[in-house]
DRENTOR-469043 format. One record per residue (C-alpha): residue in three letters; x, y, z. Coordinates in pm, whole numbers, padded with zeros to 5 digits, always signed. Example, Ala and Ser with C-alpha at 12.3 -4.5 7.8 and 13.67 -1.06 7.14 Angstrom:
2
ala+01230-00450+00780/ser+01367-00106+00714/
end
This chain:
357
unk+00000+00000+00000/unk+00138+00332-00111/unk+00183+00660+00079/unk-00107+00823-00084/unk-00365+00513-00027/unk-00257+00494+00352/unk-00367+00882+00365/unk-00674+00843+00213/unk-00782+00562+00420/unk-00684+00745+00712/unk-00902+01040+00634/unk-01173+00770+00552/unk-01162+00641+00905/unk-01146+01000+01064/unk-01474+01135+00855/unk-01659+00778+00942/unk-01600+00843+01294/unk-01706+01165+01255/unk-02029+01092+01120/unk-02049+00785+01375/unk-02042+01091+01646/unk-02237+01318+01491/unk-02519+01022+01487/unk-02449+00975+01834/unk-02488+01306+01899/unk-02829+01385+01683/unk-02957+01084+01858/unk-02903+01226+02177/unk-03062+01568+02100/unk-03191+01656+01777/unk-03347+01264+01772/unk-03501+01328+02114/unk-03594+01707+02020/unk-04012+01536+02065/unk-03894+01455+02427/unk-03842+01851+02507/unk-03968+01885+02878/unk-03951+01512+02973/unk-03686+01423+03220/unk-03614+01069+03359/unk-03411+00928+03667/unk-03344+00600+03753/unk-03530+00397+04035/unk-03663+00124+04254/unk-04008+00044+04270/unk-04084+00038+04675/unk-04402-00006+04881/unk-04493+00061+05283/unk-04357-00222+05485/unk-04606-00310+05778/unk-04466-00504+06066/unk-04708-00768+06224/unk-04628-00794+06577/unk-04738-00919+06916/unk-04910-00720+07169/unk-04842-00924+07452/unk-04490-01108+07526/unk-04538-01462+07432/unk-04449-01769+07254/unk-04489-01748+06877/unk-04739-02146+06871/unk-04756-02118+06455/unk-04717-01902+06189/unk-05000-01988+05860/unk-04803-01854+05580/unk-04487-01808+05399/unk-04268-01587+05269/unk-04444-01470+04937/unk-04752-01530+04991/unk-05043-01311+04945/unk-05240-01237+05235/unk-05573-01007+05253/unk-05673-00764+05540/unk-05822-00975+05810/unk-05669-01293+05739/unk-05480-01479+06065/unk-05122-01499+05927/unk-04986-01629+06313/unk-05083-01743+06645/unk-04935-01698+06997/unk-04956-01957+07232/unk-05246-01885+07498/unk-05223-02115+07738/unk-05115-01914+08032/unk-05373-01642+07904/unk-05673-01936+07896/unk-05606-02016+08255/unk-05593-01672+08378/unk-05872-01600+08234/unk-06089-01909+08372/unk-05977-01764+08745/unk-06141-01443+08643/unk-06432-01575+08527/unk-06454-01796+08860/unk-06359-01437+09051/unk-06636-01286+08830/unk-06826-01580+08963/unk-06755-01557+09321/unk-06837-01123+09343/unk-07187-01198+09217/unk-07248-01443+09445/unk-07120-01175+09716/unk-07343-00964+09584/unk-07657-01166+09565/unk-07566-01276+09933/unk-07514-00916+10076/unk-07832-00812+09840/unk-08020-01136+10092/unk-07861-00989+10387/unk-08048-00638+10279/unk-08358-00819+10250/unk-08301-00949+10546/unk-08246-00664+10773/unk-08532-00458+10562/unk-08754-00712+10764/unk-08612-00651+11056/unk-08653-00280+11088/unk-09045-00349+10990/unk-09030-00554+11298/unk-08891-00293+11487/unk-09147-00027+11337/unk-09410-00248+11450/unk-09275-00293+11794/unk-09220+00068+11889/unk-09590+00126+11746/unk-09692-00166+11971/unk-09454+00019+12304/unk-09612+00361+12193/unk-09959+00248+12259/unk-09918+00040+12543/unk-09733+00381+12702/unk-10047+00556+12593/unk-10248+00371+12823/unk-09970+00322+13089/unk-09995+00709+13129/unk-10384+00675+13142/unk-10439+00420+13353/unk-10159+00622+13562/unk-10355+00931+13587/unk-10646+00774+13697/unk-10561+00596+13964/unk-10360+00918+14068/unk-10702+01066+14091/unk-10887+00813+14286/unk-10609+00769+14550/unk-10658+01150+14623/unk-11024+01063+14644/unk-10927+00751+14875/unk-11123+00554+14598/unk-10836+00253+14575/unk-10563+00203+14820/unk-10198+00374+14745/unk-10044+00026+14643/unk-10190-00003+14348/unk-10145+00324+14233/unk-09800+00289+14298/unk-09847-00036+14086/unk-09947+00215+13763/unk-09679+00422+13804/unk-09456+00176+13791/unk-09583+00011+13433/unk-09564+00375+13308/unk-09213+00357+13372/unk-09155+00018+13269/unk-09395+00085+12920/unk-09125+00409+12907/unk-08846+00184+12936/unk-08982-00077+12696/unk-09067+00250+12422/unk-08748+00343+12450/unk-08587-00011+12371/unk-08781-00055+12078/unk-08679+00303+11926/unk-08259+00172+12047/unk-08314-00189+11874/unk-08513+00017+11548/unk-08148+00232+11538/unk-07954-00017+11559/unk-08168-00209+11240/unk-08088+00134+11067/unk-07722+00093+11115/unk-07717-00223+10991/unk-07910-00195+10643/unk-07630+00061+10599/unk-07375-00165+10635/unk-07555-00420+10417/unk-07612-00134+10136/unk-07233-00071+10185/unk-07179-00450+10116/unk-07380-00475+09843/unk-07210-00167+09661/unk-06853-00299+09740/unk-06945-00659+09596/unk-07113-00448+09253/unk-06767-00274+09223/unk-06582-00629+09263/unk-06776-00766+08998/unk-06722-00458+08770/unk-06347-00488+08851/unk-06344-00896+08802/unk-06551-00826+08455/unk-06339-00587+08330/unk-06022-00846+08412/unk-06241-01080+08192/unk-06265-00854+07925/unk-05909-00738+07925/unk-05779-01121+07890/unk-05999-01196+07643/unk-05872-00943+07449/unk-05532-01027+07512/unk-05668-01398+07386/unk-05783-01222+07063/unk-05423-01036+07000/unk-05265-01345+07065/unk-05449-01421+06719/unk-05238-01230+06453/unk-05431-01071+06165/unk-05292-00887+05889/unk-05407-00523+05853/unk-05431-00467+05478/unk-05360-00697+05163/unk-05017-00734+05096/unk-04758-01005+05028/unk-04483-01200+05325/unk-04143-01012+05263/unk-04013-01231+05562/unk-04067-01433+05900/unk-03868-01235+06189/unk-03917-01507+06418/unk-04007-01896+06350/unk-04266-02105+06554/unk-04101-02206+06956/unk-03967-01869+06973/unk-04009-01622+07243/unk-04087-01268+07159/unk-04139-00960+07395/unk-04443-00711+07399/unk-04435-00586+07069/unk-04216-00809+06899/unk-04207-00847+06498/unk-04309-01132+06375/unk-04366-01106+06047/unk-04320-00811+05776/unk-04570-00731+05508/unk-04540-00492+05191/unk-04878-00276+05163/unk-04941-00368+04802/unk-05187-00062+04793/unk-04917+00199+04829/unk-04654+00116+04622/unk-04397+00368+04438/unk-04078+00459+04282/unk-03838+00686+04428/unk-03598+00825+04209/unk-03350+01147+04188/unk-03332+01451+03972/unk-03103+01748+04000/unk-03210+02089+04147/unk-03262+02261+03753/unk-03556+01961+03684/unk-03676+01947+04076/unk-03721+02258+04080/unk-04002+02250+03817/unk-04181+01986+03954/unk-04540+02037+04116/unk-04720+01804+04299/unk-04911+01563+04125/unk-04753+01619+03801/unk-04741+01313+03576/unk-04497+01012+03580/unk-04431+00724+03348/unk-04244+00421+03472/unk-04093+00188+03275/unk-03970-00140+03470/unk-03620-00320+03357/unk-03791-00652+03364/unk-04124-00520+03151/unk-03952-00285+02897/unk-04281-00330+02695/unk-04543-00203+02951/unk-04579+00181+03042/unk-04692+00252+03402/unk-04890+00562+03529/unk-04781+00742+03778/unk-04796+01089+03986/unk-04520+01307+04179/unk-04660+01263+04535/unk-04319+01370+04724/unk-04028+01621+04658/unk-03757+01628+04901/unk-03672+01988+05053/unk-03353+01888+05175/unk-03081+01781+04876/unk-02945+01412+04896/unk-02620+01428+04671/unk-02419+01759+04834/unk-02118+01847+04755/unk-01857+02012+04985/unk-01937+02378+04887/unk-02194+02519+04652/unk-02063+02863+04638/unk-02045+02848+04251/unk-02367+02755+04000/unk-02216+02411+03845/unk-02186+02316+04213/unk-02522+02407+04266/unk-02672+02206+03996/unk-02530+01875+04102/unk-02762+01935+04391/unk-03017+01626+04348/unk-03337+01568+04508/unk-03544+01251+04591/unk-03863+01234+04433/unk-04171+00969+04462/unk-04397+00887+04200/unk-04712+00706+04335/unk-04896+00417+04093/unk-05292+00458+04179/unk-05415+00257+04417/unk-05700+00170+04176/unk-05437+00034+03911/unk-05266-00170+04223/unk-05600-00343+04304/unk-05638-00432+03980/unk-05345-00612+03930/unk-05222-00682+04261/unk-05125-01014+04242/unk-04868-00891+03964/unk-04701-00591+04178/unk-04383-00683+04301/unk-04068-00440+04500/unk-03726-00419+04418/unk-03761-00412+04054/unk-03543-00099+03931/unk-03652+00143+03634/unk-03702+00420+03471/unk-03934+00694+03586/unk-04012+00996+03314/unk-04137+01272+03450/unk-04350+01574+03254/unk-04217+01905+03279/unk-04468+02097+03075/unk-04822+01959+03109/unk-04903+02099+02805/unk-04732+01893+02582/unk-04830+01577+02501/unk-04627+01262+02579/unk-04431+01095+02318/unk-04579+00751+02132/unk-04322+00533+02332/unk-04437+00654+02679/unk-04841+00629+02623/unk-04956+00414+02864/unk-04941+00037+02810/unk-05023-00154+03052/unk-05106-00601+03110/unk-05431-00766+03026/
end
């Protein structure tokens, strides 16, 4: 090859990769001209995480599903064991038990001493009138004594049963007072028995609820991300034992620097494009915008510093679209999220929404 040819093919190679670039180059902004106000950022699609736990320190006795698996809100995904909970709550019910039979007993005892004081009425009515005529019969013989009509003995004989239908009035009213004091005390019983079997029923209550948390439900559909503890394990108050994603909230979170953030308004439109479904086109909205920047540099005293500032954005899938194909969602896979500067332009033929049948 001669001198000449070598220079030509040289200049052959250097205009080729010249035009290789200037494809390159087209592609990446006169070919995407149509995508003028649409800015992407790479992410992870993520949901809420939801934490089944225990209530109550216990022993985990089984857990009904695995990892995976689909669960609705409602459905008993574990149990504790209840054993110690069953017994204590058969002594409160036998305590429960026991304070309204106090009470029905003490009630009795009211009955009981209601009687009495009717007795006790009836005898002071019975001393009143038997004074009554103690004082007449009294009086009278006072007055035929002056008019020597009987001898002085037997006056003397009235005036003592005066004082001795006195004395008897006067026990009557004493034993009637004490009666008093003594429905009191049973009305006093009866109300301390009434709050023993409020306390002992509201022990009841409070076990059988612990019974019921001992029964783990899961709050919302969602899908097993893991077991934190396994069946024969010992957990404390408010121990994990599973963890749920909340397949009803699910999003990406993704980054875009301060220029495109900026720009953003709540709500705005999102399309996300998945790595493992290139072919599908997801709708979403901007429901977050950090305030505070993620990626700082040292200083950002000077603008190019400034603008590799980036902030951490969410876009939110509906929850209507989630429901509809929940058994499909799944976390972790990474993507593409486009986001819509200008709302008034439309979206570009490869990001109209596509999404599974």
């Amino acid at each position: 090859m001669t001198g000449q040819q070598r220079k030509w093919l040289l200049r052959a190679a250097v205009l080729l990769g010249l035009a290789v670039a200037g494809i390159v180059a087209w592609q990446k902004i006169g070919g995407n001209g149509k995508d003028t106000g649409i800015v992407s950022g790479n992410g992870r699609i993520e949901a809420v995480e939801i934490d089944v736990s225990t209530k109550v320190a216990g022993r985990v006795k089984d857990i009904l599903v695995s990892e995976g698996a689909f669960v609705t809100a409602g459905q008993v995904v574990a149990v504790m064991d209840a054993e110690t909970l069953e017994a204590q709550l058969w002594q409160a019910q036998a305590q429960l038990q026991q304070a309204r039979s106090t009470v029905a007993t003490s009630q009795s005892q009211l009955a009981q001493r209601q009687s009495e004081k009717a007795a006790a009425l009836a005898l002071v009515s019975q001393r009143e009138v038997e004074l009554v005529k103690a004082r007449q019969h009294a009086r009278r013989s006072a007055e035929l004594v002056q008019d020597r009509a009987i001898a002085k003995q037997d006056a003397d004989d009235d005036a003592a049963l005066l004082r001795s239908a006195e004395a008897a009035l006067h026990a009557a009213q004493a034993q009637s007072a004490a009666v008093d004091a003594t429905i009191t005390a049973a009305r006093t019983q009866i109300g301390g028995a009434q709050s023993a079997v409020e306390a002992a029923r509201a022990n009841v209550e409070r076990i059988q609820v612990e019974l019921r948390d001992s029964t783990l439900k899961s709050p919302r559909d969602g899908r097993v991300q893991y077991k934190v503890a396994q069946p024969g394990e010992v957990v404390g108050a408010g121990g994990r034992v599973l963890s749920l994603v909340d397949l009803s909230d699910v999003y990406m979170t993704f980054f875009l620097p301060t220029t495109e953030a900026g720009k953003l308004a709540m709500g705005s439109e999102v399309r996300l494009v998945l790595d493992a479904a290139p072919q599908y086109v997801i709708p979403a909205r901007v429901s977050f915008v950090a305030d505070v920047a993620q990626f700082t540099p040292k200083t950002v005293e000077t603008a190019s510093e400034r603008e590799k500032l980036m902030f951490r954005v969410r876009a939110q899938i509906p929850p209507e679209l989630l429901k509809k194909h929940i058994t499909r969602v799944k976390t972790g896979l990474p993507g593409v999220a486009w986001v819509r500067l200008d709302a008034t332009k439309p979206w570009p033929a490869r990001l109209q929404i596509k999404l599974p049948q």
